[in-house]
N, C-alpha and C positions, 0 to 999 in steps of 0.2 A: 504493500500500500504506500509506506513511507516510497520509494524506489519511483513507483506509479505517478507521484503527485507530485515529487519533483521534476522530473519530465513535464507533466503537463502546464507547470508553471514557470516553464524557461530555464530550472536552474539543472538540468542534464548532467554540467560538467562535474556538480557533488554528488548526484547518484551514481554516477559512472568510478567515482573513488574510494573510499573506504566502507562504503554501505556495500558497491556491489561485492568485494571483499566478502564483508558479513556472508551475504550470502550464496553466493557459494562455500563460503564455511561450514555453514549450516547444512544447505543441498547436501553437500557431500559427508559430514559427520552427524547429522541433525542434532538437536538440542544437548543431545546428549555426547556427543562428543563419539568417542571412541565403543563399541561392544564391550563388557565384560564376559568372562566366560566364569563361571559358576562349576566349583569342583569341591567332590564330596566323596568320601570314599565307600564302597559298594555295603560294608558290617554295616556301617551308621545306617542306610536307608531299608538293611535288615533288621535293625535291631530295632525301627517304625513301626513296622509292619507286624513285627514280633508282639507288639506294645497294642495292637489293635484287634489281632485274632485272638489274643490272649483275654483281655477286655471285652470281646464279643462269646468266648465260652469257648472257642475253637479249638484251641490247643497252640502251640507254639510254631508258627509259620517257618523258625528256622531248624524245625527237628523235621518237616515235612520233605520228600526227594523232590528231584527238576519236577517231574510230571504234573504232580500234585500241586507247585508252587505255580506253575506257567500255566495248569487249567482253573485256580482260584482267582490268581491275580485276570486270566483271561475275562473270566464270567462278569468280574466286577468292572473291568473297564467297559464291557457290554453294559451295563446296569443304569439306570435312570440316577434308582435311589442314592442317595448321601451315605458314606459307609465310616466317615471317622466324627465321633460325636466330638461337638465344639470345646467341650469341657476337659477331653484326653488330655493335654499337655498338662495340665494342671496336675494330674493325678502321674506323672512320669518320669524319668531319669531328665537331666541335664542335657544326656546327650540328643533325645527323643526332642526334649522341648525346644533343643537350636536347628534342630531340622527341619521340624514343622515351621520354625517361626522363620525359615530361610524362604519355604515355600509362602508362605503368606504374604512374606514383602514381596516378591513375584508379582503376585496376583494384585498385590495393590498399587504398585509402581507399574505394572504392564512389563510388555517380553522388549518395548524397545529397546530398554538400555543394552538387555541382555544379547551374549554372542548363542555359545553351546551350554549344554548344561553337560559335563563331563563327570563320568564315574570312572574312577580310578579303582584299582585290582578288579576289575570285572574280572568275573568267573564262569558265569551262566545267563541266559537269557531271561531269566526271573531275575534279575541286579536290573536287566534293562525295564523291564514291565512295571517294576514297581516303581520306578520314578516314572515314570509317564501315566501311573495310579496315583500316587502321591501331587503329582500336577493337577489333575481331573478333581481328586477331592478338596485341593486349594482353592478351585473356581477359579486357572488362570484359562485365559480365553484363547491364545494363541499360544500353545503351547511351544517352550525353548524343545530345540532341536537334542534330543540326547547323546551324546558318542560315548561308547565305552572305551576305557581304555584299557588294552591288556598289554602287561606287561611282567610277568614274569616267563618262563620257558615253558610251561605246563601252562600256562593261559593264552600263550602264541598258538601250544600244538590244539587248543581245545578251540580254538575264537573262529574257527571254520564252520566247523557243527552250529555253536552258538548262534553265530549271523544266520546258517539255513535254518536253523529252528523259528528266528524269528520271521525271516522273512513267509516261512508259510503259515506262521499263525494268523487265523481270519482277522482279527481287531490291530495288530500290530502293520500287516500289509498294506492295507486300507486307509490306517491314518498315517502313512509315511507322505510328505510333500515336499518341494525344493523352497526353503525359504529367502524370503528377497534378499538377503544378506550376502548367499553363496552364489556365484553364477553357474548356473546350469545349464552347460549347451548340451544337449543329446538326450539323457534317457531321463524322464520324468517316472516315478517317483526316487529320490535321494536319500543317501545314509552317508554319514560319515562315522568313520573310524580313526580312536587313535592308537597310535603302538607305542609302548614304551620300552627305551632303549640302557635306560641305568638300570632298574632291575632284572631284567631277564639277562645282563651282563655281570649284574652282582650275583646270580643264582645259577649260572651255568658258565661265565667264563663266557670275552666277548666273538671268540669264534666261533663256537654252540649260536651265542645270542643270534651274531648279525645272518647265520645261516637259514635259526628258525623265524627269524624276521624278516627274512625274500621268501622263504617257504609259504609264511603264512598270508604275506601279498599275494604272491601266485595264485593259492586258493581262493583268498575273498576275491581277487577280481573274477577267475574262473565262476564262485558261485554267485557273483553280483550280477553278471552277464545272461546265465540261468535263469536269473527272476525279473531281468528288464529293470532294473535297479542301477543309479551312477553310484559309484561307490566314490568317496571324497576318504583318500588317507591324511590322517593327521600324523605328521611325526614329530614323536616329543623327544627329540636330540636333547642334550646336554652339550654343554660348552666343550669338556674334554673326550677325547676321540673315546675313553673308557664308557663315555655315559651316550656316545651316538654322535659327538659333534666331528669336527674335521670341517675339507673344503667341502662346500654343499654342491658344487656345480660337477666334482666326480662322482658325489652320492648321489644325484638326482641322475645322472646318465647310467650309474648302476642297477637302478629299480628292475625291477621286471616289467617286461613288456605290460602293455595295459594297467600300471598302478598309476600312471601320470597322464589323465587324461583331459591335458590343457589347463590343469589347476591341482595344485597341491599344497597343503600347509604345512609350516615348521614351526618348530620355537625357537628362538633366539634367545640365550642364555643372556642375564643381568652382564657377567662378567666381561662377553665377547662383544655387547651391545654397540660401545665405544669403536672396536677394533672392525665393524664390520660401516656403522652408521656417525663414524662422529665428527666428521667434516662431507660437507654438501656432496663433494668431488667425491668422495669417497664411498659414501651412500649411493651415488647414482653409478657410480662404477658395482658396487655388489647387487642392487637392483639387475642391474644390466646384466650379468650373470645367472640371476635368479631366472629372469626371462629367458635367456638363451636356452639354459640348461633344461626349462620347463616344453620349449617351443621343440627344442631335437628330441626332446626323451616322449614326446606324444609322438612327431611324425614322424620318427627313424628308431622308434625302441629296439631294445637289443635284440638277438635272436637267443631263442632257448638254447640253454647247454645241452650239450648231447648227455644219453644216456650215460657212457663210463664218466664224463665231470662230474654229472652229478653222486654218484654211487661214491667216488672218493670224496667228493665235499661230504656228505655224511659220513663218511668213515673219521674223516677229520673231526668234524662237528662232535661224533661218537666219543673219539678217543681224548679230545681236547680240554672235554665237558667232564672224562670220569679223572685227569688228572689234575683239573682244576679242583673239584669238589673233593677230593681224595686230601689234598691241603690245607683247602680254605677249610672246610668243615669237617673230617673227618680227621687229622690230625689234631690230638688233643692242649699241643705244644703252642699249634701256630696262632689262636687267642691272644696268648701271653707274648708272644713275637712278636704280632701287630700293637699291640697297648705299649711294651716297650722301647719298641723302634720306631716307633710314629708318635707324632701329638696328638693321637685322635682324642686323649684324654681331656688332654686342655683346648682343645676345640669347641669340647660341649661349651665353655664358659665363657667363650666370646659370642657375643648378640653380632653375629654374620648370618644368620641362617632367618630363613622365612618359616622355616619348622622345624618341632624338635629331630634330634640327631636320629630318635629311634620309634621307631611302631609301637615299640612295647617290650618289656624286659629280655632280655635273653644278650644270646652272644651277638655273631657275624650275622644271622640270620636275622636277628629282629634291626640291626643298623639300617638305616638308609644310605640309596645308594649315594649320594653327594658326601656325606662327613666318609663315607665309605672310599670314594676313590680321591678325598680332598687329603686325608691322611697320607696318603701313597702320594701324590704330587708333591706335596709339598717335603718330602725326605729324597725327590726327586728319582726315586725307584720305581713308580708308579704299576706296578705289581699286576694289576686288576687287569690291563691291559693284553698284557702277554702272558700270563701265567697260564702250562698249557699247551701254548701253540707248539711250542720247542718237540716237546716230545708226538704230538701228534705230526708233527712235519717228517721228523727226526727217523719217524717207525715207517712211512712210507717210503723215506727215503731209501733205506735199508732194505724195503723190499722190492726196490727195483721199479720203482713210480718216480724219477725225480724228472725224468723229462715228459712224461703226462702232467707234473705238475707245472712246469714250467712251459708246456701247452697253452694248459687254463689260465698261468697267468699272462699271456701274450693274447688270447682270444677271448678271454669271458673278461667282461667290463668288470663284473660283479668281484669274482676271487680277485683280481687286478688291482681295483681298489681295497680291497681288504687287506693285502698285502704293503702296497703302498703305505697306508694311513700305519700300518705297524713299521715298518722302516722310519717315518720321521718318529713314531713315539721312542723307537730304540735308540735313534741319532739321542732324543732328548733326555735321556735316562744317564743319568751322572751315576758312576759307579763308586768313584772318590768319594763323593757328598753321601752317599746310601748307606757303605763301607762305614766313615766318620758319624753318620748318625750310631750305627749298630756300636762301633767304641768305645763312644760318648755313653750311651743310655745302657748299653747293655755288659758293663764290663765282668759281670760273674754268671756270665747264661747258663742256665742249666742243662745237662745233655741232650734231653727235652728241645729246647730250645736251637739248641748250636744245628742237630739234627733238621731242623726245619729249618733253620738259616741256612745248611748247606744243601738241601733241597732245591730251595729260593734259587739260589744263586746260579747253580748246575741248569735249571729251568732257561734262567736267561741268556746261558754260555749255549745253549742249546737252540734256542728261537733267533739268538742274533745270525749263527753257522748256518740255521738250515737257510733262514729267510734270503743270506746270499748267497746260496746254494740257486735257490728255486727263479731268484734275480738274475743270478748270473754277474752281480757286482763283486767289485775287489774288495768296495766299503759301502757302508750306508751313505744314503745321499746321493751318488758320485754323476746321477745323470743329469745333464744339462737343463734339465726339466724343474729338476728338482734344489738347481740352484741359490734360488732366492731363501726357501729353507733353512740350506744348510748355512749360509749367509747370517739368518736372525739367528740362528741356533750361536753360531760361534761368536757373534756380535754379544750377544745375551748374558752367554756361562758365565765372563768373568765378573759382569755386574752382580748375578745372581747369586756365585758360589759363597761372596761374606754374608752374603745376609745369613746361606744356609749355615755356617759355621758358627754365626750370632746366636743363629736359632735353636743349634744344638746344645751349647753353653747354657742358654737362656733356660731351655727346659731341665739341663741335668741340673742344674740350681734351683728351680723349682721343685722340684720331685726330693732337692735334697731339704728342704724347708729356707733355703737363702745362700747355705754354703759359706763358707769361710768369707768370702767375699763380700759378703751383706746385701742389702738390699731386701725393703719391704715387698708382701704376697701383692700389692697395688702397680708398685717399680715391675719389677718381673713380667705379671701378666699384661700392663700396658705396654712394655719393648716384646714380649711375644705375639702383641697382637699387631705391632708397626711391621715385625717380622713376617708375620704371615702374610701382610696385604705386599709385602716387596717380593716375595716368593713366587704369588698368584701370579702378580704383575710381569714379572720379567718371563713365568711359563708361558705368560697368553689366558692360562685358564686356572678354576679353581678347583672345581670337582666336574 
């Protein structure tokens, strides 16, 4: 209107300035500026649900199997009737009453603001029903778009089934649509999915992860295609290559054919945010990549690996996966290894983190994966990574695969990159600094322990030999390609290696209550935590 009347009254040349501005600000963000995406993990909106069949006489909605859960939850999103009485919160856990009261403000603010509504550890197709149940008894009117998110190893191999479950349920199929937010060129009705890549790395070791993580694209596009469904991947990278990050413009060319069909989403880690967007030039240069890489990987995607690649990528994936876990979690030493050779300790008590470190009590298993792989970065060993691949490389090697492997890495984009993105972690893996952390912290290891330190090590001497084995390099880095790399890498180490030697001081003085040396528990933990952010800084990444 304002815009409108200025024009009609002669004065054009102020509409045409900081108003039209406005609006297209607006157009293009509306009032509300940017989406939020709304994320909840899949127990909590069981533990709702629990709190309502219980309170109706039912019995315990999470002692019930799929079938039972997916034909209740089904009936009732069919159902007229109102099914959660206004007064429940009232009568329920803490955790019960910030759920509902999550969905409330939904419905009374409207779905604009909102992006996706995301469930994190999806498991089953009843994690998806019941927030889209939980919406419907909100009263919100346009319901947010749900994507599951899977992300451990066993949630990758199961998230195939899941999606066809839901897609041929009658109420679920039916109320699927493409909402104005996502562009949708081709197939009408729309899902999006997302994967995650730090835990199914903390839970199987990242060459298990990234394997069952093309496996499980393959499928869902295979069964998205089945149902006339655009299937929209969401991938939840992490900043360091152990959580999914790396260069995006080789990972978007490695997807499997049909996962990138002229749109795909990522995360951008807080830490890389700078490093990718923080000068104009520099932002329109990663842009510009995002598009390329989006624009070739729809109209030239890869071809399928033939049968024998794939039969040894699983053998790999197989053997990578049982001596990963063989370490991480079934040696009873390597606990005590990680708690003493890392700061994960004193990590909890710096306010870096947007959540706590852990799910819930336990060892390596209940940790999350960032304070998980931020431990290992920062003692510049970064473990998580490669632990693993050595021996699984190592064993085919020996049986007379080294040039089937070095096949795959010449023709499959996919192993190619995978290989790649471990070559620059190993360039970045200071063996001095890792050595000096174990010194420093660990100077009376227990046999226990020494035993799983020389495991560790043996592991790395082993993934560095094969990986230039299967390259064919003299050294890590060495190809023209991979220049600029090896450039920051050796530019970097000297700035970074005082801090790390700071940091090791810092922590054996703290663990020793101040040390001969002195210095208050306040002195200490504020130069560990100036230490940690100079650490992050000079890797690129945090966890």
């Amino acid at each position: 209107l304002m815009y409108q009347s200025l024009h009609e009254c002669g004065d054009g040349i102020l509409a045409e300035g900081r108003l039209r501005d406005v609006l297209r600000r607006v157009y293009t963000f509306g009032l509300s500026l940017n989406r939020l995406d709304i994320r909840q993990e899949s127990s909590r909106h069981e533990e709702v649900i629990d709190a309502v069949t219980s309170h109706l006489g039912l019995g315990q909605f999470s002692t019930w199997n799929e079938e039972t859960k997916v034909q209740w939850l089904t009936n009732e999103l069919h159902s007229k009737r109102p099914l959660i009485a206004r007064d429940l919160a009232a009568r329920c856990s803490d955790n019960v009453k910030e759920v509902l009261a999550t969905f409330d403000m939904i419905a009374e603010v409207g779905s604009e603001p909102f992006g996706a509504y995301v469930i994190s550890m999806t498991r089953s197709a009843s994690d998806v029903l019941a927030v889209r149940l939980l919406q419907k008894e909100a009263g919100i009117k346009v319901h947010l778009r749900v994507v599951p998110l899977f992300e451990t190893k066993e949630d990758l191999i199961n998230a195939p089934a899941c999606m066809e479950l839901l897609f041929r349920n009658s109420w679920y199929s039916s109320n699927l649509s493409s909402p104005p937010q996502v562009p949708n060129v081709g197939w009408v009705p729309h899902q999006e999915v997302m994967l995650g890549y730090s835990d199914s790395a903390k839970d199987a070791g990242r060459l298990a992860s990234v394997w069952h993580l093309h496996k499980a694209q393959e499928a869902l596009v295979r069964i998205s295609k089945q149902y006339s469904i655009k299937l929209n991947l969401f991938h939840g990278r992490g900043g360091s290559v152990g959580r999914g990050g790396g260069p995006q413009y080789l990972a978007t060319l490695s997807q499997p054919a049909g996962s990138v069909q002229g749109w795909m989403r990522v995360t951008v880690q807080g830490e890389v945010i700078d490093h990718y967007f923080g000068l104009p030039s520099i932002a329109s240069h990663t842009m510009e990549r995002y598009t390329t890489s989006v624009l070739r990987a729809t109209l030239t995607p890869p071809e399928a690996p033939s049968d024998d690649h794939r039969a040894l990528m699983e053998t790999l994936s197989d053997r990578s996966c049982v001596t990963y876990r063989r370490i991480v979690y079934e040696e009873a030493a390597f606990v005590d290894y990680f708690r003493a050779a890392t700061p994960e300790a004193e990590l909890k008590g710096l306010n870096i983190g947007s959540r706590p470190s852990k799910r819930s009590q336990g060892g390596i298993e209940a940790l999350r994966a960032i304070p998980w792989m931020f431990a290992w970065t920062q003692t510049r060993l970064q473990l998580p990574v490669w632990l693993g691949v050595g021996s699984a490389l190592k064993e085919q090697i020996a049986a007379g695969n080294l040039e089937k492997l070095q096949c795959m890495y010449r023709e499959w984009p996919f192993f190619q990159s995978t290989i790649e993105l471990l070559e620059v972690v190993l360039a970045k893996t200071n063996r001095r600094i890792a050595t000096f952390y174990e010194t420093a912290l660990l100077p009376d290891a227990s046999p226990e322990i020494d035993a799983v330190r020389k495991q560790v090590w043996k592991e790395l001497d082993d993934t560095e030999d094969a990986i230039l084995q299967v390259t064919k390099h003299v050294r890590l880095l060495e190809t023209e390609q991979s220049q600029s790399s090896r450039l920051a890498i050796s530019n970097r180490a000297p700035l970074v290696d005082p801090i790390n030697v700071l940091q090791a001081n810092i922590l054996m003085r703290m663990r020793n209550g101040g040390g001969d040396a002195g210095g208050s528990g306040t002195e200490l933990t504020d130069a560990f935590a100036v230490t940690v952010q100079g650490v992050a800084a000079g890797m690129g990444w945090t966890g």
